[in-house]
N, C-alpha and C positions, 0 to 999 in steps of 0.2 A: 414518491418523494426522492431527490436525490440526494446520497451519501451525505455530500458536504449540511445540506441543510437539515437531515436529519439528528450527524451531529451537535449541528449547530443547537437545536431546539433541545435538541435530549440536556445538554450542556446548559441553559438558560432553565429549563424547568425545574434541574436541581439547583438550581440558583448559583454557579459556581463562573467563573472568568475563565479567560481563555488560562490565564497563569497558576490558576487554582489544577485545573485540569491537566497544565502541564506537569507541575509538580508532584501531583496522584502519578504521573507516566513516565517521570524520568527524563520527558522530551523539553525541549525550548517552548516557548509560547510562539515562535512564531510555525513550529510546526503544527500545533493547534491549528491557526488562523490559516496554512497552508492545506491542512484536510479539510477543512473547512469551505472554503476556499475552490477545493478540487483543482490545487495545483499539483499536490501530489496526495497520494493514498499510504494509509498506515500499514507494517508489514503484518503476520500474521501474528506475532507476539503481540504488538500492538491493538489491533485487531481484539483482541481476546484480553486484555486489560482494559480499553473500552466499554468490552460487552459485560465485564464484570463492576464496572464504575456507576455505568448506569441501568443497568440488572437487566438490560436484554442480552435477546437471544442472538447469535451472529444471524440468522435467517433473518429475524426483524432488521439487523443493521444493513444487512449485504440485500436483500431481495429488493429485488425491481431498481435496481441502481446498473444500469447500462454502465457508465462509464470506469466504476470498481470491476464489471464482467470483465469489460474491453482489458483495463487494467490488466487484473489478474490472467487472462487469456495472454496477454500480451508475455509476460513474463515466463508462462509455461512455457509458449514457444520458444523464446531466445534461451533456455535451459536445454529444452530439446534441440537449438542449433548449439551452440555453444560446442559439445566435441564432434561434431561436424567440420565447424573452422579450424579446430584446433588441427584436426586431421589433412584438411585442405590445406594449410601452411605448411603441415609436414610436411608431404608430399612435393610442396613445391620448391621446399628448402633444400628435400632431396634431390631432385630435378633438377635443381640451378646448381647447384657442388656437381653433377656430372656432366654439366656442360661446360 
């Protein structure tokens, strides 16, 4: 089952609205209908106020969910590029001041 629809059901079985849920989380309702949705993914605070909301596990939440992997993959890499770039702009900021 995917993230957003798992969600989605875990939310409806405890009988709560998208606005109920946001309010348990501190978030907008439209961030609700947006993970919901899988327009975008909750971070890992989030994540783990979810799993405490409706008494699962992260494993139950997160497993066999491609698109939260992709996700989270996604994100560890541009952390590991991140002073990469920072380091290539230096360098070339260097480079152009000595020309």
């Amino acid at each position: 089952m995917k993230f957003g629809d798992r969600l989605k059901q875990e939310r409806l079985k405890h009988q709560l609205t998208q606005q109920n849920v946001a309010n348990q989380l501190n978030v907008s309702r439209q961030m609700i209908s947006s993970w919901e949705n899988e327009n975008s993914y909750p971070d890992i605070d989030s994540l783990i106020q979810i799993s405490n909301l409706y008494q699962l596990s992260l494993d139950v939440l997160l497993k066999k969910d491609v698109g939260m992997k992709e996700y989270l993959k996604k994100r560890e890499v541009l952390a590991w590029i991140k002073p990469i770039t920072w380091f290539t702009l230096a360098i070339d900021v260097i480079f152009l001041e000595t020309v």
